[in-house]
KOLGU-40599 format. One record per residue (C-alpha): residue number from 1; residue in three letters; x, y, z. Coordinates in steps of 0.2 Angstrom, whole numbers, plus 5000, padded with zeros to 4 digits. Example, Ala and Ser with C-alpha at 12.3 -4.5 7.8 and 13.67 -1.06 7.14 Angstrom:
2
- 1/Ala/5062/4978/5039
- 2/Ser/5068/4995/5036
This chain:
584
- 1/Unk/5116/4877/4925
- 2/Unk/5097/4880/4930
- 3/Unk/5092/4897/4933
- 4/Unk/5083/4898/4948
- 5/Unk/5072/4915/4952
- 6/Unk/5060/4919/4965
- 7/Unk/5046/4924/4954
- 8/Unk/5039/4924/4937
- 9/Unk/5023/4930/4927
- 10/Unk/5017/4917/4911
- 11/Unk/5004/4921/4902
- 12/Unk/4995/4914/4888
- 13/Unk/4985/4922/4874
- 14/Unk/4973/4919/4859
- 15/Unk/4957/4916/4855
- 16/Unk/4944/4910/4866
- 17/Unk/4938/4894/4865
- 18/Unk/4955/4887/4862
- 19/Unk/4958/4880/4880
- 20/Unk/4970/4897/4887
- 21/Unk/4959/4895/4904
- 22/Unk/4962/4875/4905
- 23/Unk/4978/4880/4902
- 24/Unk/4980/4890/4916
- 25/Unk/4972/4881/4929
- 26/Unk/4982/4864/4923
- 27/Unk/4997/4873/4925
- 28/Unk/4992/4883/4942
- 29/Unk/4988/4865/4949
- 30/Unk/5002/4857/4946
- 31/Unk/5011/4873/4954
- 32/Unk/5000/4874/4968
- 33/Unk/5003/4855/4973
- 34/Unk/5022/4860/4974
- 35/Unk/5018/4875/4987
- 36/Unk/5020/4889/4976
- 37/Unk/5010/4906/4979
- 38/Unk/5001/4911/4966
- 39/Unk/4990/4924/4957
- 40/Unk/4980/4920/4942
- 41/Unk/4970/4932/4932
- 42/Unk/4958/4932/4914
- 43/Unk/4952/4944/4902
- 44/Unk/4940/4939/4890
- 45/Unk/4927/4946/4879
- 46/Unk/4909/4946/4883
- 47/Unk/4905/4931/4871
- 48/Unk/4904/4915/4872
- 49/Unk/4917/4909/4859
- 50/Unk/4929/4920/4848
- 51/Unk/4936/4939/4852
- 52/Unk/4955/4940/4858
- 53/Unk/4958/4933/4881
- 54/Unk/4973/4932/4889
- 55/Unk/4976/4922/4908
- 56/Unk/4991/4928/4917
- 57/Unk/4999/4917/4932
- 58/Unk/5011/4926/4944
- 59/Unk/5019/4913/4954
- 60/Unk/5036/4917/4967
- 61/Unk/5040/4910/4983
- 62/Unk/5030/4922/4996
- 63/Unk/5012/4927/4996
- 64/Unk/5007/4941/4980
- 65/Unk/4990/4949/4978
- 66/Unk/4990/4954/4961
- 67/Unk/4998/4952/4944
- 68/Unk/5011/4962/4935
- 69/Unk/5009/4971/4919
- 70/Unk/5026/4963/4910
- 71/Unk/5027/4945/4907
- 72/Unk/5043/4934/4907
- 73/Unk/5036/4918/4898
- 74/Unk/5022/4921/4885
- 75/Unk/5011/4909/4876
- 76/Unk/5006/4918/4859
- 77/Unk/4992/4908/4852
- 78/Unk/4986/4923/4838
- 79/Unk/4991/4938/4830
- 80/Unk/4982/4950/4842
- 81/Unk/4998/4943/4857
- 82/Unk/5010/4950/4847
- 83/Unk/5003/4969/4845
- 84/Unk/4997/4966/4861
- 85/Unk/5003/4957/4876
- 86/Unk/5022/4954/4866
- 87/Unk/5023/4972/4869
- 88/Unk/5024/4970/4889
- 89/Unk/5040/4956/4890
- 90/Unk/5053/4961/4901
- 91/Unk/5071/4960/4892
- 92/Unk/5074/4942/4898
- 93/Unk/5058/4935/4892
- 94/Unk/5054/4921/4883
- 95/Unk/5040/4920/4869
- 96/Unk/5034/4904/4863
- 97/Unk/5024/4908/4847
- 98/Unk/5012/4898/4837
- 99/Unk/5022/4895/4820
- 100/Unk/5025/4910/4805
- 101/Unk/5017/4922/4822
- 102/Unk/5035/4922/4828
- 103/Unk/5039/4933/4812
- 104/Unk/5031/4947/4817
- 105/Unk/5038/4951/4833
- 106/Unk/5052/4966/4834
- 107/Unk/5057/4965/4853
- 108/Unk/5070/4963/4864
- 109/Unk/5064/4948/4871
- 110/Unk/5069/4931/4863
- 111/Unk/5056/4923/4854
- 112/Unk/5055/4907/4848
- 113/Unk/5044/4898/4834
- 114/Unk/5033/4882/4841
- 115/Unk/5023/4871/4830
- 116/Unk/5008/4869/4844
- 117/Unk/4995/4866/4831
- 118/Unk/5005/4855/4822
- 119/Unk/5011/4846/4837
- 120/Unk/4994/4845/4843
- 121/Unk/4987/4838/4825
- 122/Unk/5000/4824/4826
- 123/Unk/4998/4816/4843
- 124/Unk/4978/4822/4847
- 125/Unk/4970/4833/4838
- 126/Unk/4971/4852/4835
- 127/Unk/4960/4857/4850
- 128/Unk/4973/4851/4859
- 129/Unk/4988/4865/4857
- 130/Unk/4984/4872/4872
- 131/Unk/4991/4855/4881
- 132/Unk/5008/4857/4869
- 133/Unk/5008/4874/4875
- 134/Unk/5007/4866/4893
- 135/Unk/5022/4855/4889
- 136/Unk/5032/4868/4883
- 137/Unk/5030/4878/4897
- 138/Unk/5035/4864/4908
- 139/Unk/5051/4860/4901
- 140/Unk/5054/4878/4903
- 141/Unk/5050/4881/4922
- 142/Unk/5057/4866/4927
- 143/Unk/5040/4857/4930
- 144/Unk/5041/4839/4927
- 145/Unk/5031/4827/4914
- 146/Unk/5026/4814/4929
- 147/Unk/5019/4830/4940
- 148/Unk/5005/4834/4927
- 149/Unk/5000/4817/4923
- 150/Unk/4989/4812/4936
- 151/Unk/4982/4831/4935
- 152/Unk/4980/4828/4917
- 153/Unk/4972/4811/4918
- 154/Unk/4958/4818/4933
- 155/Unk/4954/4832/4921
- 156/Unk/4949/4822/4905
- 157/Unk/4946/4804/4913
- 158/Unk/4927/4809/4910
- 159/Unk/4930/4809/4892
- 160/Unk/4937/4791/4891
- 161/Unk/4955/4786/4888
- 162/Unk/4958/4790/4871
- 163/Unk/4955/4806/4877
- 164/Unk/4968/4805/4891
- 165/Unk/4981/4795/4881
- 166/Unk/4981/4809/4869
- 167/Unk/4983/4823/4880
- 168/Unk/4996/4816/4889
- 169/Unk/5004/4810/4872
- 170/Unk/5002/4829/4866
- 171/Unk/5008/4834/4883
- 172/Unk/5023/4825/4883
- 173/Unk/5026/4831/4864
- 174/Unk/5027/4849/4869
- 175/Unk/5041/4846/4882
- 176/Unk/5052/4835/4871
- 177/Unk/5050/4848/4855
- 178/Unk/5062/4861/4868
- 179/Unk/5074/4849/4874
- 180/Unk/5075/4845/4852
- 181/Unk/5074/4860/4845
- 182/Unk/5077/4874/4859
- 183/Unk/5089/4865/4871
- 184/Unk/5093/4883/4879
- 185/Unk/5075/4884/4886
- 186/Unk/5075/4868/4896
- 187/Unk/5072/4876/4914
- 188/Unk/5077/4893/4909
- 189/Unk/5064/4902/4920
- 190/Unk/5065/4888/4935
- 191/Unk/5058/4892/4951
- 192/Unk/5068/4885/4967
- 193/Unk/5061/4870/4976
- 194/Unk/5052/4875/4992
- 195/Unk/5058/4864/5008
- 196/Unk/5042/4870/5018
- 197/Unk/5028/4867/5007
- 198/Unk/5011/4876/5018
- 199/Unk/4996/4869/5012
- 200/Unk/4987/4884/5002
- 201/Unk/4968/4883/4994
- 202/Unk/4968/4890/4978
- 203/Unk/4950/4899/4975
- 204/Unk/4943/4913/4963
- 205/Unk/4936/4927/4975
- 206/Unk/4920/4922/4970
- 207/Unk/4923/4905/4973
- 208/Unk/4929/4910/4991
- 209/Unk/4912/4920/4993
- 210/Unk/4903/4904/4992
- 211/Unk/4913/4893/5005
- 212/Unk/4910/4909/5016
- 213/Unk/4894/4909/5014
- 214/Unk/4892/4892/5015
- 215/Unk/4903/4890/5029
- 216/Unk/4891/4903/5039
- 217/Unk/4879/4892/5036
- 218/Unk/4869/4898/5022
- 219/Unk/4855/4887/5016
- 220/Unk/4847/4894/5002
- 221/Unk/4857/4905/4987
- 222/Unk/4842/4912/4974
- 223/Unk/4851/4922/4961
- 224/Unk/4851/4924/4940
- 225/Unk/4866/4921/4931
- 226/Unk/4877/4936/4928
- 227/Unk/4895/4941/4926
- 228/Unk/4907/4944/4933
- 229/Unk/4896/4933/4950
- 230/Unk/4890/4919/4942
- 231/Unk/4903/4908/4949
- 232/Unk/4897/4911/4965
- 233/Unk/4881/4902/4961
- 234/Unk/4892/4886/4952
- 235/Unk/4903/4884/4968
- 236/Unk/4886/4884/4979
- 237/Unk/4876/4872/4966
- 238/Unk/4890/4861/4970
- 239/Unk/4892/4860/4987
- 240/Unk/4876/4867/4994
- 241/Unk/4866/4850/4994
- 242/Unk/4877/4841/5003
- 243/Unk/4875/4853/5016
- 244/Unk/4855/4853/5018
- 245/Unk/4852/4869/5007
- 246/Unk/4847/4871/4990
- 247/Unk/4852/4885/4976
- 248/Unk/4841/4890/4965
- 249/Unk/4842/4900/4950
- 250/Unk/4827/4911/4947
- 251/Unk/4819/4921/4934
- 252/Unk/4828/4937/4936
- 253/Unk/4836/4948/4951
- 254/Unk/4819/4955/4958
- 255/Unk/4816/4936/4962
- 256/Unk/4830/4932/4968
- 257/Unk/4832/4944/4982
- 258/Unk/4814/4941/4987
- 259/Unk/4817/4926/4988
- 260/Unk/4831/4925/4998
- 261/Unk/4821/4938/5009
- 262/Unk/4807/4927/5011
- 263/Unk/4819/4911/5018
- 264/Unk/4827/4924/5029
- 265/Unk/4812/4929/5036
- 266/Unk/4807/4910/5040
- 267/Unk/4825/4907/5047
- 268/Unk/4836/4900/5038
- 269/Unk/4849/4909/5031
- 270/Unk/4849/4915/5013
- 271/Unk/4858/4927/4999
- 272/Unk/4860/4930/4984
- 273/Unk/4874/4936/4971
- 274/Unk/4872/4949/4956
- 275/Unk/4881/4962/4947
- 276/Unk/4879/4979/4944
- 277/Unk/4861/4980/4933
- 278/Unk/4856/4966/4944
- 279/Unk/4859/4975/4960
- 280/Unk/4848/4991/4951
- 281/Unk/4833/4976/4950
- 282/Unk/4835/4974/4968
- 283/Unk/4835/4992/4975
- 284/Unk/4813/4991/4982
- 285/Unk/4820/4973/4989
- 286/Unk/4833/4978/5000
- 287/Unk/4824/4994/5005
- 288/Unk/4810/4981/5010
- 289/Unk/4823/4972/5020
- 290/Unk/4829/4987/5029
- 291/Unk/4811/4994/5034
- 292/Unk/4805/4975/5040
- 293/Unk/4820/4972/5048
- 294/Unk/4826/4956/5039
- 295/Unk/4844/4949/5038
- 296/Unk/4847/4949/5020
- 297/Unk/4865/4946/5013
- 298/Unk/4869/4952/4994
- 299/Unk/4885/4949/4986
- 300/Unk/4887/4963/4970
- 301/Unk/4904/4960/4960
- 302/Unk/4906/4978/4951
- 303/Unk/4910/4979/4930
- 304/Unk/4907/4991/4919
- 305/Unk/4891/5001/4919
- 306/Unk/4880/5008/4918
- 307/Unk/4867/4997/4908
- 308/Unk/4876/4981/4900
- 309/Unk/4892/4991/4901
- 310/Unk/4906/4981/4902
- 311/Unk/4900/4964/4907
- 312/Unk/4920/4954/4907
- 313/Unk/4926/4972/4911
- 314/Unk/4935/4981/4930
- 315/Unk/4927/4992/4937
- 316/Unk/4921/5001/4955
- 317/Unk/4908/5011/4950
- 318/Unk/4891/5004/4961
- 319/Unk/4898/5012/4977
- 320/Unk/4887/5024/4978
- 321/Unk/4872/5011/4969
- 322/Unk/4878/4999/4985
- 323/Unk/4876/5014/5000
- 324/Unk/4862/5023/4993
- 325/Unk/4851/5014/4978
- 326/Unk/4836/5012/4989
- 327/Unk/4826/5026/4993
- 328/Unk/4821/5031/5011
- 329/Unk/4833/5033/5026
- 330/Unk/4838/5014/5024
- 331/Unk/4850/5006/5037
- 332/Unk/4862/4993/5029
- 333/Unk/4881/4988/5029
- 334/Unk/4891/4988/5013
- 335/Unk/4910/4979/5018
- 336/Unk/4922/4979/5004
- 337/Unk/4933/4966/5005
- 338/Unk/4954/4968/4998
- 339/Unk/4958/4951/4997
- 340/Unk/4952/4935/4991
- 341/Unk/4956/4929/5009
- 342/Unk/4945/4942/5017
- 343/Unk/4931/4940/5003
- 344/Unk/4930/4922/5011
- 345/Unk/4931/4930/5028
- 346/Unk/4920/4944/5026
- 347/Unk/4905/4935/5017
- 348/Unk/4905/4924/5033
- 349/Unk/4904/4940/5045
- 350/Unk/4890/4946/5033
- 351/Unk/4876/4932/5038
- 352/Unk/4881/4936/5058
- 353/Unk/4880/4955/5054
- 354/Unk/4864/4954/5044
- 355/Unk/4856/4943/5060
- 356/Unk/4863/4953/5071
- 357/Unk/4859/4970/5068
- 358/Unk/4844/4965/5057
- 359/Unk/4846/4971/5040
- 360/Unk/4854/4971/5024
- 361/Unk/4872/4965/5020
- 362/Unk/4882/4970/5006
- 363/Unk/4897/4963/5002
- 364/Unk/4904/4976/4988
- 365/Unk/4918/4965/4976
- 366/Unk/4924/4971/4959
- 367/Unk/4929/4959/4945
- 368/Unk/4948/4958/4948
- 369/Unk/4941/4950/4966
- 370/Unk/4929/4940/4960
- 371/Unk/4938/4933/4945
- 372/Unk/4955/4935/4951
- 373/Unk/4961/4918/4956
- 374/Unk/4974/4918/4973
- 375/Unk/4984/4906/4984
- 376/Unk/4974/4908/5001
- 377/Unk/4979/4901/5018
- 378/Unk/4965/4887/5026
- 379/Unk/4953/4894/5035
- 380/Unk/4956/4895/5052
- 381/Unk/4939/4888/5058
- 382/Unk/4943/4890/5077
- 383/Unk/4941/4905/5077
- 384/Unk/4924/4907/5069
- 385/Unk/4910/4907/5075
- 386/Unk/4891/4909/5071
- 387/Unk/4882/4923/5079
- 388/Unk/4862/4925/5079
- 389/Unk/4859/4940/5086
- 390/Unk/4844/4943/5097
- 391/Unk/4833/4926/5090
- 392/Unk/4820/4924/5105
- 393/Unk/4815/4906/5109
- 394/Unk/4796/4902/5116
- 395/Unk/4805/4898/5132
- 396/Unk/4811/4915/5134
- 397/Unk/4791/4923/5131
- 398/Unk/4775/4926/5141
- 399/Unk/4760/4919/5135
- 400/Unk/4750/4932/5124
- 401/Unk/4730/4933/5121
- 402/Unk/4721/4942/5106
- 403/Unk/4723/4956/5099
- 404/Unk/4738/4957/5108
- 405/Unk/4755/4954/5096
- 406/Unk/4774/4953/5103
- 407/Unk/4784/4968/5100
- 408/Unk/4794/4965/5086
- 409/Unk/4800/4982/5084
- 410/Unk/4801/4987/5102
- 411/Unk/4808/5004/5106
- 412/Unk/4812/4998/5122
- 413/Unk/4831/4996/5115
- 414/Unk/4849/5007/5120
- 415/Unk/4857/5000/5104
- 416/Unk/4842/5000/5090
- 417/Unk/4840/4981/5089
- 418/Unk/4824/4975/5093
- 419/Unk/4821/4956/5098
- 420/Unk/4818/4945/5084
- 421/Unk/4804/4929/5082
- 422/Unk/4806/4914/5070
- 423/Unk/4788/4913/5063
- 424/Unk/4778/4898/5072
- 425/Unk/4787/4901/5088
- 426/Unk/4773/4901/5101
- 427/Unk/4769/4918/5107
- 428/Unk/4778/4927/5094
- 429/Unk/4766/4930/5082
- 430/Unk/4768/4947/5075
- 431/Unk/4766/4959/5059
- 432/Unk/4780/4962/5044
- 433/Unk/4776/4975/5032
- 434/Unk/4784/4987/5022
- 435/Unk/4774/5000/5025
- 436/Unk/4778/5013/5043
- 437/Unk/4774/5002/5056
- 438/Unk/4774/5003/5077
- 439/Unk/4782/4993/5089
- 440/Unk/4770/4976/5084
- 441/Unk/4772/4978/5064
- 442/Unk/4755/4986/5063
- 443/Unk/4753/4998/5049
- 444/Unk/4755/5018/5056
- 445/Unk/4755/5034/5048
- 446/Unk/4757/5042/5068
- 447/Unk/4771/5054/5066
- 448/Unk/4779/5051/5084
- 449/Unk/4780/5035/5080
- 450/Unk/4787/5034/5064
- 451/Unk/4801/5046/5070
- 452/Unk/4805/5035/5083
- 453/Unk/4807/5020/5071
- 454/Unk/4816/5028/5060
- 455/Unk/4831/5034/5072
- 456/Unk/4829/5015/5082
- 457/Unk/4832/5009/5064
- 458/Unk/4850/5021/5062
- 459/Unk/4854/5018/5076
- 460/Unk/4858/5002/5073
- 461/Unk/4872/5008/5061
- 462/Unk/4880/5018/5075
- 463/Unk/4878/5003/5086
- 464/Unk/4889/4995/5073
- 465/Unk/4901/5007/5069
- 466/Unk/4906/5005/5088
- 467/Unk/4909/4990/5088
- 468/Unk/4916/4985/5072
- 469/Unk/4935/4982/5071
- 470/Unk/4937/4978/5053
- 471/Unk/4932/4996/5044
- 472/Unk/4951/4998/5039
- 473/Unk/4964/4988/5033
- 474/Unk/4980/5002/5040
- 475/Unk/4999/4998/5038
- 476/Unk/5004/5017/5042
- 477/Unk/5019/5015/5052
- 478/Unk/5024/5036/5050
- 479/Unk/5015/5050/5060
- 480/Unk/5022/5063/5048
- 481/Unk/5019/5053/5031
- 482/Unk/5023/5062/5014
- 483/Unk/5011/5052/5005
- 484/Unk/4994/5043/5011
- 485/Unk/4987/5030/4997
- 486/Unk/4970/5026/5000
- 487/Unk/4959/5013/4989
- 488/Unk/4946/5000/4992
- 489/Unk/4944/4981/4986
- 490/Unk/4956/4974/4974
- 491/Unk/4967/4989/4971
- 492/Unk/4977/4982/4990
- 493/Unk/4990/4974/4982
- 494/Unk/4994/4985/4969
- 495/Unk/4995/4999/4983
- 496/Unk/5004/4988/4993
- 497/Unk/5018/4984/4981
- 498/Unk/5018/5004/4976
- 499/Unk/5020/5008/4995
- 500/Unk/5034/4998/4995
- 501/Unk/5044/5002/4981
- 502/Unk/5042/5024/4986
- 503/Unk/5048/5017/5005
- 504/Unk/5064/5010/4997
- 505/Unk/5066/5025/4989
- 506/Unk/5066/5036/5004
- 507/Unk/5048/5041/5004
- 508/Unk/5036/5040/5019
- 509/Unk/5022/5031/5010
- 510/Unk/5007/5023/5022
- 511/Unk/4993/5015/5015
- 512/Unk/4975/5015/5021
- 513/Unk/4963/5000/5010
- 514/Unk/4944/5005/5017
- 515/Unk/4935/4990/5020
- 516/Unk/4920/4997/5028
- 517/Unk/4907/5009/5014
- 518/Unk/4893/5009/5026
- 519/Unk/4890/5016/5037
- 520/Unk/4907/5025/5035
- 521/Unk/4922/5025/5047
- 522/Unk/4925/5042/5047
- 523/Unk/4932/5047/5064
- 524/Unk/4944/5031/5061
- 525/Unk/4951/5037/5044
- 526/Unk/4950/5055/5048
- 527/Unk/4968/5054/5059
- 528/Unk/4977/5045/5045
- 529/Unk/4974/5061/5032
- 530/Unk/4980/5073/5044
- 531/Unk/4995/5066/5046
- 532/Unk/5000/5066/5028
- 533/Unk/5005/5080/5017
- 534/Unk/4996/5072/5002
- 535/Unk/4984/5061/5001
- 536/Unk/4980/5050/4984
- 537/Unk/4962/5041/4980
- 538/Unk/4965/5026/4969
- 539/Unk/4949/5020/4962
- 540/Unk/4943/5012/4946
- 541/Unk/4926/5024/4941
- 542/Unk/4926/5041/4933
- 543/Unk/4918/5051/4945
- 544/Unk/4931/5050/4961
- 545/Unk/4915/5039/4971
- 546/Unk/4928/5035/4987
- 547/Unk/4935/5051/4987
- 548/Unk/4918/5059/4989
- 549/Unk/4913/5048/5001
- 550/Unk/4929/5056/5012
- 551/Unk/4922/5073/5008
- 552/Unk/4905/5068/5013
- 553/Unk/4911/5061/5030
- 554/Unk/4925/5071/5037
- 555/Unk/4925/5086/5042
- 556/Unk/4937/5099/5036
- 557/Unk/4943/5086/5023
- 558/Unk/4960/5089/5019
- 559/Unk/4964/5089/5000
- 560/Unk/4963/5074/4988
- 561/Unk/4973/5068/4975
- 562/Unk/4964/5057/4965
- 563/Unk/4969/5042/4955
- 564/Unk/4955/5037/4944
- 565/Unk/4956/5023/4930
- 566/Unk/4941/5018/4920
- 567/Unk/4946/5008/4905
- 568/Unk/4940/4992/4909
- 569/Unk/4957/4986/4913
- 570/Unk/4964/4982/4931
- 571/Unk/4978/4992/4938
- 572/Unk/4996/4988/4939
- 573/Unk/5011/4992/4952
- 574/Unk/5022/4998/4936
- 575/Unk/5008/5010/4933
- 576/Unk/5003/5018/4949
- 577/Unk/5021/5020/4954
- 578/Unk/5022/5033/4937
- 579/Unk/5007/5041/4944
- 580/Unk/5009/5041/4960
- 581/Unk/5028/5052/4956
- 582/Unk/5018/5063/4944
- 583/Unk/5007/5069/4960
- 584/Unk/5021/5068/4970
């Protein structure tokens, strides 16, 4: 009889450089073809080859957002699994573990011994135990030979067909060692066959920032190589040149967002993507940005910090570096996307925001966003549109004689945004510099004048904050809730599982993700606290950066709980549940 469930978490672990992440995407393809949901996620050290890396699949039946913390099916590849990752099995879990390793384990879950090197050496070559891991973990979930063929065959083909031939050959070893030797595996952890398969894309967060930007139509990405963004500029360099843009990876961050500054500023649209030391490189940038006026998009995925930190580490400590790293009174938006869906989403609102209200866009993700790898719905491209703001055409202006300039910055504005010319259009010629300016860019130290700039350019923000109808991502069905969560980026899903699991046991849980840093929807979020008798602040940093943005903004602040995890490590629904009861 196969055993049929609605959801498992595999995961294999070992050194890096021994394949664990073409593992996990051979396996997660094959899945995905078969219209399975899925959640894939990596750990890794910040080298290039050696150091202990796990990748963890969730896959069930309906959409998920995150991965669990105990595993049901574990490849152990090395020592370090089983002090390590072994420790987290449920009691039905299986252990597939490389040789004599299968010794060392004391758990309840059963664990069995596989030769993967020595499977590997006899049909390939020893490289290749990560594809008789792979056909162990077939025979296991029920996944066929013939369905990882052709994905098998695409991967390697560029490597010639002795390479194929021997994957496949080690492949198909892994899955006829179980039915030999551990007969009682042989679909053990089988998920059921889905009748309505929906087509899903399967994207990393950064890879979804990139087709968002793309999609926008962004034609120029200038950025340095850093984690946890650089896959956003590998998906672009890709894809970008097909579409009449070009990526280009530039000496360090300070060039980069100049860079992408100056294209903006000639009208095309332009970004870039850093991390957390980079975004420090670009704080005179974006402030040049903000005081010119320029649509300038930055994506900054958030690790470790400060300095080089934690490079392949969580964390959401640039909150306050995203609102407030420049100096001066500089408007800007900073959204902060929960999902990898709304990461591709959001990103694509960013380019019509930063035309539209004229200044700089962050969009604020953290490393499980980034490098978390989710099933997503297609884009539903009907209803998305492209939105220039206030782009005037020489059709639309009056001829103009020296020293006359157009009024670039006019004041003659209810909602802060002054009309805006593409260099080169007739009769537009005007000034740009960072320095005070009046309503044609010309240099001023005139205090009227700069006073008035200064509140045209907030209030811009408040034009925004008006309008926007995406600041809060809110499923708090109770008026009188005994708890309120409240977190931001990728936490969602874990609070979202939590909230459900305190629902089922009779508490009134609603859950508020913030999706909107700056400026802040205070007045939105404000009702949501005073409904609750306590309210918790989940966040990944040690200084409570969401929470005190709550206390800055709303008055009367009721009091916070707050949740606050900064070990590197993401969070888990087994986890927050504990400390959520430990508050509570």
């Amino acid at each position: 009889m196969i055993l049929q469930i609605n959801e498992i978490t595999w995961q294999a672990a070992g050194q890096q450089g021994e394949g664990l992440e073409s593992l996990g995407e051979i396996l997660a393809s094959a899945l995905n073809s078969f219209g399975y949901y899925l959640y894939g996620f990596r750990q890794f050290s910040s080298r290039i080859k050696g150091g202990h890396t796990n990748y963890k699949l969730r896959i069930a039946t309906k959409a998920i957002g995150t991965v669990n913390k105990q595993c049901d099916l574990l490849i152990a590849l090395d020592k370090d699994t089983m002090s390590n990752e072994a420790l987290a099995m449920t009691e039905k879990g299986v252990i597939l573990a490389d040789g004599i390793l299968a010794q060392e384990y004391e758990g309840k879950a059963r664990c069995f011994a596989i030769p993967f090197t020595d499977i590997a050496k006899q049909y390939g070559s020893q490289q290749q135990k990560n594809i008789a891991a792979l056909g162990c973990t077939a025979a296991v979930i029920g996944l066929s030979e013939e369905s990882l063929i052709g994905i098998l065959s695409e991967k390697f083909s560029g490597k010639g067909a002795s390479v194929v031939n021997a994957n496949l050959a080690v492949l198909k070893a892994g899955i006829e060692y179980i039915k030999k030797e551990a007969p009682s595996l042989i679909n053990s952890l089988a998920l059921p066959e889905l009748t309505q398969k929906e087509k899903h894309l399967f994207l990393l967060g950064n890879e979804a920032m990139g087709f968002g930007a793309l999609s926008a139509g962004a034609k120029l990405m200038a950025a340095y190589p850093i984690t946890p963004a650089s896959e956003v500029m590998e998906y672009v360099v890709k894809n970008i040149k097909q579409l009449g843009g070009q990526m280009l990876q530039v000496e360090d961050e300070i060039a980069s967002c100049t860079m992408a500054i100056g294209a903006s500023y000639g009208g095309a649209r332009a970004f870039t993507a850093t991390s957390g030391p980079g975004l420090s490189l670009m704080a005179e940038a974006i402030g040049l940005a903000a005081m010119t006026e320029n649509p300038l998009v930055v994506i900054n995925s958030q690790r470790g910090g400060p300095s080089t930190g934690l490079p392949t580490k969580h964390e959401q400590s640039d909150v306050f570096a995203a609102i407030y790293n420049t100096h001066g009174d500089s408007a800007k938006i900073v959204l902060s996307p929960s999902t990898i869906e709304e990461a591709f989403y959001d990103t694509f609102e960013a380019f019509n925001l930063a035309e539209e209200y004229q200044c700089p866009v962050i969009v604020l993700a953290d490393l499980q966003l980034s490098l978390g790898k989710q099933t997503i719905p297609v884009p539903v491209y009907d209803k998305m549109e492209i939105r220039r703001g206030k782009i005037v055409g020489a059709d639309s202006l009056p001829p103009i004689t020296a020293p006359e300039y157009f009024p670039r910055y006019s004041l003659a504005t209810t909602d802060g945004i002054s009309p805006r010319v593409i260099p080169g259009t007739p009769n537009g010629i005007c000034l740009g510099t960072g320095l005070e300016h009046d309503e044609s860019g010309r240099p001023t130290e005139a205090k009227a004048m700069r006073t008035k700039q200064t509140e045209k350019r907030l209030q811009k923000m408040a034009t925004f904050l008006r309008k926007y109808k995406n600041a809060l991502a809110i499923d708090a069905p109770y008026k009188e809730a005994d708890v309120l969560l409240i977190g931001m980026t990728a936490t969602r899903a874990c609070i979202e599982e939590t909230v459900d699991t305190l629902r089922s046991e009779g508490i009134k849980a609603n859950h508020v993700q913030v999706r909107l840093l700056s400026p802040f929807p205070a007045e939105e979020i404000a009702s949501y606290l005073r409904q609750a008798k306590k309210i918790i602040v989940i966040e990944h940093n040690a200084t409570a950066q969401l929470a005190n943005l709550l206390r800055m903004h709303i008055e009367q602040c009721p009091h916070l709980e707050n949740i606050l995890q900064y070990d590197g490590d993401i969070m888990y629904s087994e986890q927050l549940l504990k400390l959520c009861k430990e508050v509570l």
